[in-house]
VEXZA-102515 format. One line per field, with one value per residue (C-alpha): x, y, z. Coordinates in steps of 0.02 Angstrom, whole numbers, plus 50000, padded with zeros to 5 digits. Each point is the difference from the previous one (the first is absolute). Layout:
% VEXZA-102515
px <- [X_...]
py <- [Y_...]
pz <- [Z_...]
% end
This chain:
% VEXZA-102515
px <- [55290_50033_49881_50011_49909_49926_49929_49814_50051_50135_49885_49896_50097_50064_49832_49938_50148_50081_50140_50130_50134_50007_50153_50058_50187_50143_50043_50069_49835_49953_50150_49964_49824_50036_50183_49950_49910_50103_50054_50142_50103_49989_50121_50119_49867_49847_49917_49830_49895_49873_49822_49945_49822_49959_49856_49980_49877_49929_49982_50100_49826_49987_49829_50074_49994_50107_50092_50110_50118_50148_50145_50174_50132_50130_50087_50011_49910_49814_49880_49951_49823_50008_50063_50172_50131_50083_50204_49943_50051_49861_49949_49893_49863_49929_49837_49961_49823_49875_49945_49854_49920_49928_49882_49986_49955_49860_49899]
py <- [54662_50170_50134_50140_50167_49973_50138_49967_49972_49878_49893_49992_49927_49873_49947_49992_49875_50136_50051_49869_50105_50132_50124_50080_50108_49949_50071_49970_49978_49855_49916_49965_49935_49892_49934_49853_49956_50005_49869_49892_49899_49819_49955_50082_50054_49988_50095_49981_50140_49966_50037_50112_50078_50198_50096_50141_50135_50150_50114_50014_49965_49823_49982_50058_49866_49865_49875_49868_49918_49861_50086_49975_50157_50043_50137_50085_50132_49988_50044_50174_49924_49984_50117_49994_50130_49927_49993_49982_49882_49914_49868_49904_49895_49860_49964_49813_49973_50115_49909_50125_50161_50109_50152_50046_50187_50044_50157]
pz <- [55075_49940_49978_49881_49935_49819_49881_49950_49808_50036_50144_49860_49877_50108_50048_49828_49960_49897_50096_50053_50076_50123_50031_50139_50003_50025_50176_50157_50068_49901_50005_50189_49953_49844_50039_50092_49833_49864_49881_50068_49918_50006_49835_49892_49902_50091_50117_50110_50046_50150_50006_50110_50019_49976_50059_49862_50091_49910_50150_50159_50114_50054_49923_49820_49846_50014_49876_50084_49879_49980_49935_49967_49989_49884_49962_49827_49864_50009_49876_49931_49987_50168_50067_50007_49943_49865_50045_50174_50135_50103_50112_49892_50079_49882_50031_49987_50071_50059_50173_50070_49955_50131_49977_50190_49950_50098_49950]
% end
């Protein structure tokens, strides 16, 4: 399981069902945490992508909001809507369930 930052708009949208892809760059540091999931090939034209389960937090604290999801990556343009630059190269998560929501935040 990987777990990863998230901005309050975009945790949001992906909680609300609205969002179904999440971007991160398309860096060196990355590569080392999505390579082992990446689409591999199975047929001259056919590829399968594994699920794997993310942990989008909004916060760095260990108490901050929570949304674990199944996921499979790609790589590609994401969209402006959101958030992506267009022309730009990302990682491209695609979110295919939402599996938990937690609001630890504790005031």
């Amino acid at each position: 399981m990987i777990v990863l930052p998230i901005k309050r708009i975009w945790f949001d949208k992906i909680k609300s069902g609205e969002k179904k892809e999440e971007y991160r760059e398309f860096k060196e540091y990355y590569h080392s945490r999505f390579k082992k999931y990446m689409p591999k090939r199975v047929g001259p034209h056919e590829y399968i992508a594994p699920m794997f389960e993310v942990v989008f937090r909004n916060g760095y604290e260990h108490n901050s909001p929570k949304i674990k999801c199944k996921c499979i990556v790609d790589v590609g343009e994401g969209k402006q809507e959101w958030g992506a630059i267009p022309g730009q190269t990302y990682y491209i998560l695609k979110i295919l369930e939402v599996l938990e929501v937690r609001n630890d935040v504790q005031v």
